[in-house]
C-alpha positions in Angstrom: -24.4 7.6 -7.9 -21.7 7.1 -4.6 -22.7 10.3 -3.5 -26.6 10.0 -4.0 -25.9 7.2 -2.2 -24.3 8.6 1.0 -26.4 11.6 0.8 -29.7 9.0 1.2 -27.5 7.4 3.9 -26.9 10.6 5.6 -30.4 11.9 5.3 -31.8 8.4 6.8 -29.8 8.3 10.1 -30.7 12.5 11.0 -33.1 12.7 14.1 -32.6 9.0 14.3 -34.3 9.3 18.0 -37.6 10.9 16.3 -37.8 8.7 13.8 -37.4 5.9 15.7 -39.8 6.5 18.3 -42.2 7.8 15.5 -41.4 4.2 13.7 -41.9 2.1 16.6 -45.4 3.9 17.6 -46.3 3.4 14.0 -45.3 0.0 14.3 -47.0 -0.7 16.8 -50.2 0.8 15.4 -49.8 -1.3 12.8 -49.3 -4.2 14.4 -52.8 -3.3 16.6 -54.5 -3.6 13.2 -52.8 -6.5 11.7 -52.7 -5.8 8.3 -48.6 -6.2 7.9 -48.8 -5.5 4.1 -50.0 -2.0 4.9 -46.8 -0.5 5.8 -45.5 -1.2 2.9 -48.4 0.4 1.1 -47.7 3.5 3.0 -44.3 3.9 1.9 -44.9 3.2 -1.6 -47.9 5.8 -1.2 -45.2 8.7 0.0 -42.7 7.4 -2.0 -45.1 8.2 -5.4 -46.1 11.4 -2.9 -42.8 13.0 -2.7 -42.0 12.0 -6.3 -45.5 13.5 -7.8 -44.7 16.6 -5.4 -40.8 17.1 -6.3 -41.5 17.0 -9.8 -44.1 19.5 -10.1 -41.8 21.9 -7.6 -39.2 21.3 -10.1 -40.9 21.9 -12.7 -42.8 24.9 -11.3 -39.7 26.4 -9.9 -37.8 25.9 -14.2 -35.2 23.4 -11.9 -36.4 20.0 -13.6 -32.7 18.2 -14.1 -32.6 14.8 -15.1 -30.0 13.9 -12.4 -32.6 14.4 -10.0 -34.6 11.9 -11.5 -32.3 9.5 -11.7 -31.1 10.0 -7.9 -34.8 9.6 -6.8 -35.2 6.3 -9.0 -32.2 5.1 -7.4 -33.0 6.3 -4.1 -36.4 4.2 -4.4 -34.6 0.8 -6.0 -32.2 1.5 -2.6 -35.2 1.8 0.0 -37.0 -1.6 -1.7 -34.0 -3.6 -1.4 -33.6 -2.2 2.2 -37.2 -3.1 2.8 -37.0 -6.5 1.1 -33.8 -7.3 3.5 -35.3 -5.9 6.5 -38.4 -8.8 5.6 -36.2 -11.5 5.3 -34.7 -11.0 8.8 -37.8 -10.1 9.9 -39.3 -13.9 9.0 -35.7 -15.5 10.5 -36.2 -13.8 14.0 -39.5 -14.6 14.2 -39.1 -18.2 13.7 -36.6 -18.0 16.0 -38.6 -15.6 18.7 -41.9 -15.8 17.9 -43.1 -14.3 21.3 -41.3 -10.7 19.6 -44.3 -8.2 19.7 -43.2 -5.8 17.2 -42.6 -6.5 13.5 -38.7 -5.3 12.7 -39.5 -5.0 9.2 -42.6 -2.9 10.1 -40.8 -1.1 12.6 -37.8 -0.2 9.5 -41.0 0.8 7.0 -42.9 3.0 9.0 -39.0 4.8 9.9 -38.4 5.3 6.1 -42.1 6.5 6.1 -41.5 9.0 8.9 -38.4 9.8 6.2 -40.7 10.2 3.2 -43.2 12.5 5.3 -41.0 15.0 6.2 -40.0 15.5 2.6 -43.5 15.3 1.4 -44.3 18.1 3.8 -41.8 20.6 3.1 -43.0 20.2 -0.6 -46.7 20.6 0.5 -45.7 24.0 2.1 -44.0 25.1 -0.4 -47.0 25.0 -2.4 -49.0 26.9 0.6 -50.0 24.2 2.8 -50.1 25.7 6.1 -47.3 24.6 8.5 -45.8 25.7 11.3 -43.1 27.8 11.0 -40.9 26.5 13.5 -41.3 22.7 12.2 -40.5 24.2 8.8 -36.9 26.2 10.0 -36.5 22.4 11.6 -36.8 20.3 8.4 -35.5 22.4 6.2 -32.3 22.6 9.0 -32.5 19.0 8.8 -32.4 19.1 5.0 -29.2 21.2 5.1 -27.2 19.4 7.6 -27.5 16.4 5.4 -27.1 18.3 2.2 -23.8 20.0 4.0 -22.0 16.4 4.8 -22.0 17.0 8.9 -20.8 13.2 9.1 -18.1 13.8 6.6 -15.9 16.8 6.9 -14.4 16.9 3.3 -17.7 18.4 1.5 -18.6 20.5 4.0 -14.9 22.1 4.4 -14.9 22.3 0.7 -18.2 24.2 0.6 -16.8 26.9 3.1 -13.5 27.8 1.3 -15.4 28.0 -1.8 -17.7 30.5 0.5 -20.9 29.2 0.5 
């Protein structure tokens, strides 16, 4: 479960300049349209997205392990609790700035959105949705780097002198 953990941790903070500039855009979009319980709504949406689509690639590719399962359940209890902290600071600041322009909370949900997306699309091409090519050698670079432990040397060494 530590290593779910830092793997979710890992995964989160790669391209953190995208995603935050994605995040705050979306923020802001949201924030235009003033529904604040949307963003939430969106993540739960991609969230049930990447789940629905990781299962049936699991399933379809005979690779359906129940440690999987259990990583994602986690992963979602994880990014609720993160979401559900981000809200109570959220209300603090803006009692304490309420002239602030962009929802922090919002701005944190729409980055674990971007998050959600990207997974969500590398499932959707695997099952033929077209995408480009480029963004695809991208993600799934992305995916590996994270997967490989770039912030920690000790997995990543370990995986190259068991020569993968």
């Amino acid at each position: 479960m530590m290593q779910s953990t830092l793997d979710n941790l890992r995964e989160l903070c790669q391209m953190p300049t995208l995603k935050g500039v994605l995040a705050l855009v979306a923020a802001w979009a949201l924030e235009m349209v003033g529904h604040p319980d949307s963003a939430a709504m969106v993540l739960f949406s991609l969230l049930l997205c990447d789940l629905a689509l990781g299962v049936t690639r699991a399933w379809q590719t005979d690779n359906l392990r129940g440690a999987r399962l259990t990583r994602g359940a986690f992963k979602f209890g994880r990014y609720w609790i993160a979401v559900a902290v981000f809200v109570m600071v959220d209300r603090t600041i803006q009692k304490a700035v309420p002239a602030l322009p962009v929802s922090i909370s919002d701005t944190f949900i729409a980055y674990l959105s971007i998050n959600e997306a990207f997974s969500c699309i590398d499932h959707l091409a695997f099952f033929g949705m077209p995408v480009p090519e480029q963004f695809l050698r991208r993600l799934r670079n992305y995916r590996e780097s994270c997967l490989a432990g770039q912030w920690s040397d000790e997995p990543f060494q370990k995986d190259e002198a068991a020569g993968k």
